[in-house]
VMD Tcl script that draws the C-alpha trace (Angstrom):
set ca {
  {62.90 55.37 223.66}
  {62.46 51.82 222.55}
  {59.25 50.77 220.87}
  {58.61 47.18 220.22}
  {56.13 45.81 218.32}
  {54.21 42.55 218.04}
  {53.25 41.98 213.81}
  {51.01 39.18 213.18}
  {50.84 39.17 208.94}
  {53.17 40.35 206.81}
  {51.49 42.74 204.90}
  {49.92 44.67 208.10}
  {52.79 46.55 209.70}
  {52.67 50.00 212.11}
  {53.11 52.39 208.40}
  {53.04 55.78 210.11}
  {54.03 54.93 213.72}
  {57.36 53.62 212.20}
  {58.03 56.92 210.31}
  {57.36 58.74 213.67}
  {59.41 56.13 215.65}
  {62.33 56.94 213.16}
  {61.61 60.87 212.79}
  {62.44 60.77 216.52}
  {65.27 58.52 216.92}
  {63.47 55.78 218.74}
  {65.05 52.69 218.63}
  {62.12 50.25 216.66}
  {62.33 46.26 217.10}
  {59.71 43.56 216.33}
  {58.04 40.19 216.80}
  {57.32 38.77 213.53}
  {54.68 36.37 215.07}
  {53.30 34.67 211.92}
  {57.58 33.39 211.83}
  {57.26 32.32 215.16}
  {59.87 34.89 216.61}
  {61.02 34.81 219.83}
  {59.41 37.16 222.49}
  {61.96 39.79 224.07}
  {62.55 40.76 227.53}
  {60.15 43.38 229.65}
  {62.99 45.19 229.96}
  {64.19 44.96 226.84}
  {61.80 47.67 225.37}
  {59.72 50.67 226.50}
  {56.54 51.27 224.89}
  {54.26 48.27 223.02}
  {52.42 48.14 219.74}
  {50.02 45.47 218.75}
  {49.35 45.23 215.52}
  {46.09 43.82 213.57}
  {45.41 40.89 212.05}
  {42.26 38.45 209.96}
  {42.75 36.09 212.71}
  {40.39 36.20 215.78}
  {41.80 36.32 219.47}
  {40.63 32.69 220.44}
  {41.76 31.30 217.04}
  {44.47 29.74 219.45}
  {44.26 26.46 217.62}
  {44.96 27.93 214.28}
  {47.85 30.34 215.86}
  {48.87 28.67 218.86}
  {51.30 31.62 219.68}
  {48.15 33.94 220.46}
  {48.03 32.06 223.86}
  {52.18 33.05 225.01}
  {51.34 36.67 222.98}
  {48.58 37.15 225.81}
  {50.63 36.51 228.67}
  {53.32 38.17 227.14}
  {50.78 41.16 226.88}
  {49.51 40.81 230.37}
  {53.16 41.26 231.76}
  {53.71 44.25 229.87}
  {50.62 45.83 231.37}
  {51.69 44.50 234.93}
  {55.13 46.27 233.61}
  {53.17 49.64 233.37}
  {54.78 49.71 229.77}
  {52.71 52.30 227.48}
  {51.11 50.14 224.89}
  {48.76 50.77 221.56}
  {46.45 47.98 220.42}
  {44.82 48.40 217.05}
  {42.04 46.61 215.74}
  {42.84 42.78 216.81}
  {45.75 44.64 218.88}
  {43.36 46.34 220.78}
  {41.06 43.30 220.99}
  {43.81 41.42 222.57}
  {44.15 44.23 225.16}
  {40.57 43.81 226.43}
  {40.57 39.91 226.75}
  {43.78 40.33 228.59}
  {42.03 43.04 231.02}
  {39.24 40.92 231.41}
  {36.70 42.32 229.16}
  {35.17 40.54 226.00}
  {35.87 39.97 222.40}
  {32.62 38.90 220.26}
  {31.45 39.30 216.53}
  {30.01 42.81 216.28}
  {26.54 43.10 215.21}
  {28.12 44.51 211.66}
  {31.09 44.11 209.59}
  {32.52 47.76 209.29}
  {35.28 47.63 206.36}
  {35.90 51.51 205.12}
  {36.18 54.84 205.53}
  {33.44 55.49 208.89}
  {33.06 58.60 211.66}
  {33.55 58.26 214.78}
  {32.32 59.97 218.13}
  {35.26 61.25 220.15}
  {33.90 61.49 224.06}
  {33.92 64.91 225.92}
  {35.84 63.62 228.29}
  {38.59 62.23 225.52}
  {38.08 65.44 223.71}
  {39.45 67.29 226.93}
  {42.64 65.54 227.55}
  {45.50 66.76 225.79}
  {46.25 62.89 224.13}
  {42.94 63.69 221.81}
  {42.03 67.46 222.04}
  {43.26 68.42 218.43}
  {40.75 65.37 217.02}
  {37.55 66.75 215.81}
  {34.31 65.45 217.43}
  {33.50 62.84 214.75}
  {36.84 61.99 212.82}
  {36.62 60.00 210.23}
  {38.93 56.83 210.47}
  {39.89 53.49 208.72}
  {38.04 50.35 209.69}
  {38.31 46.54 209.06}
  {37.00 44.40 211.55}
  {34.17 41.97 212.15}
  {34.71 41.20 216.13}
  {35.09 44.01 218.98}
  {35.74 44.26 222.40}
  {32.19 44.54 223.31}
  {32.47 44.09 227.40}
  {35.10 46.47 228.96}
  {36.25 45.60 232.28}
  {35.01 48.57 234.99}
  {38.00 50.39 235.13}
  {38.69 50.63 230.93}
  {36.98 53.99 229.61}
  {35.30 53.82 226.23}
  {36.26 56.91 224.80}
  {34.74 56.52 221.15}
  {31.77 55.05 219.54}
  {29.54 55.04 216.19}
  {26.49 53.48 214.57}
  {28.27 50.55 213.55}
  {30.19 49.72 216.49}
  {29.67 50.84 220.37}
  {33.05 50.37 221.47}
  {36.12 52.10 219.53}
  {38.41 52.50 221.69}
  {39.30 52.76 225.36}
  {41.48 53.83 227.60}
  {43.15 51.81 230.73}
  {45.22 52.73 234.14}
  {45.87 55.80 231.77}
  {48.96 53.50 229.87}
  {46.98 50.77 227.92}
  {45.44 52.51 224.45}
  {43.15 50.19 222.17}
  {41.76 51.29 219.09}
  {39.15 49.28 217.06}
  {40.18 51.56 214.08}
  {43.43 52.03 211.92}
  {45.11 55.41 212.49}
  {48.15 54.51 211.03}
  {47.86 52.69 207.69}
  {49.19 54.41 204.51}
  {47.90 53.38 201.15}
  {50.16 51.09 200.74}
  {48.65 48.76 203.50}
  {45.00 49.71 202.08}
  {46.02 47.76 199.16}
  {47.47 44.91 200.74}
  {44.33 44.60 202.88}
  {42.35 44.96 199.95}
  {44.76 41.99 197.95}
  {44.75 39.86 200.47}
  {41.63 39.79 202.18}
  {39.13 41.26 200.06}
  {36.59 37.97 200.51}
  {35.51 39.89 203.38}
  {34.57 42.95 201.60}
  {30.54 41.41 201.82}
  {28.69 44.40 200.83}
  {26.94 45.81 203.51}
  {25.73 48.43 204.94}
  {28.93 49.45 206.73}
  {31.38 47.87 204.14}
  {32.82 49.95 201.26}
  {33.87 48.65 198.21}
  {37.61 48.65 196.80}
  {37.48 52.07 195.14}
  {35.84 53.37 198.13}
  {38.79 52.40 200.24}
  {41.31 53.67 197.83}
  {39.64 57.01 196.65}
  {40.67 59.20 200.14}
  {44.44 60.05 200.22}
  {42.71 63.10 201.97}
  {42.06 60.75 204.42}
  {44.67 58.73 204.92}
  {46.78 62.00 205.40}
  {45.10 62.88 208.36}
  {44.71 59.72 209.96}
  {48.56 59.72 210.02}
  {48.86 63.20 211.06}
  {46.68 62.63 213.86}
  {47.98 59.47 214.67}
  {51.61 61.35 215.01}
  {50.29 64.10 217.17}
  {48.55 61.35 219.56}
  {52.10 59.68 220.12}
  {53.88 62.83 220.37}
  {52.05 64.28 222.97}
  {51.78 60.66 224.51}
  {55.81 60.50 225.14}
  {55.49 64.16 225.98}
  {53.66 63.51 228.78}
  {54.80 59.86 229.62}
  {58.12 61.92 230.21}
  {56.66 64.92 232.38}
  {54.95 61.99 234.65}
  {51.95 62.80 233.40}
  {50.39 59.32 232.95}
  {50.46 58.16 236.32}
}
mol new
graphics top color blue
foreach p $ca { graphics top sphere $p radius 0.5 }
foreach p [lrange $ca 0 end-1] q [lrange $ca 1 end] { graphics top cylinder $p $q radius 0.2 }
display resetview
């Protein structure tokens, strides 16, 4: 399998997807956008990450290549490639569907639960997650309008949607599965002005007290994709 994905700062990269990616022989390759890297071929690839980011998704003056990454990210969905969004990755997803990005009514930076739907909690992508995980956050917008046909399948206090599903191949995720400490940090060193406190932001310590935590956001995050190819390769998607 070939997994592509799209990176848009250096110091935010997919940490445990790419030690699953290698622990199963998939063939990785990526977009360094902040370089200005070319974008490959549709059918140069298989499956689609989209990585986070500080930048907004209509910060298109700032980063003009957020405007070809969209379309780019619109053919892969009209590709029926399987692709993960997470945080602005995600974000990116639902403005390309058709739903809507806006400032969330908090900034969540930290370690936060979650609140896993039944019907998420049924299907074998997300049946091993407990109902309220708790997961890594650090964003200030969110896709707040879903189009009719994305399912929210998580929500918390802080934030309504988490993450959604869409025609059963698009995956976006508000929250960070797969960093490892060493991204924590470089969040942390390089863009800590946002760390405001607030009620939903944690300070530095907080963020880098939980190696419990980070542990099984990466086991969890390799039992999602595992049982994602398994069943992208029965047919089970649709």
């Amino acid at each position: 399998m070939r997994l592509h994905y799209l990176q848009h700062v250096p110091f935010e990269n997919p940490g445990s997807i790419l030690t699953w990616a290698k622990k199963n022989g998939h063939l990785l390759t990526n977009t360094q956008l902040y370089s200005n890297d070319p974008l490959p071929k549709q059918e140069d690839f298989d499956w689609l990450v989209v990585m986070g980011g500080p930048m907004n998704i209509y910060d298109e003056e700032t980063y003009p290549w957020l405007a070809d990454e969209k379309i780019f990210i619109g053919e892969a969905i009209a590709s029926g490639k399987v692709i993960i969004g997470l945080c602005l990755g995600g974000q990116l997803l639902a403005d390309v569907i058709g739903g809507k990005v806006t400032k969330n009514t908090y900034q969540e930076i930290g370690w936060f639960p979650i609140h896993l739907s039944e019907e998420a909690r049924s299907s074998p992508l997300f049946s091993f997650f407990p109902e309220q995980p708790i997961v890594f956050q650090w964003h200030g917008d969110t896709f707040s309008v879903l189009p009719e046909d994305a399912k929210c399948i998580a929500e918390n206090k802080a934030c309504q949607h988490q993450a959604f599903i869409y025609r059963n191949r698009v995956f976006g995720f508000q929250y960070h599965l797969e960093n490892t400490s060493s991204i924590i940090k470089a969040l942390v060193e390089n863009c800590g002005e946002e760390m405001v406190p607030d009620v939903y932001v944690q300070t530095q310590e907080e963020l880098l007290a939980h190696p419990e935590y980070i542990e099984q956001n990466n086991q969890w995050m390799d039992m999602f994709l595992t049982q994602l190819e398994k069943m992208e390769r029965k047919g089970d998607l649709g």
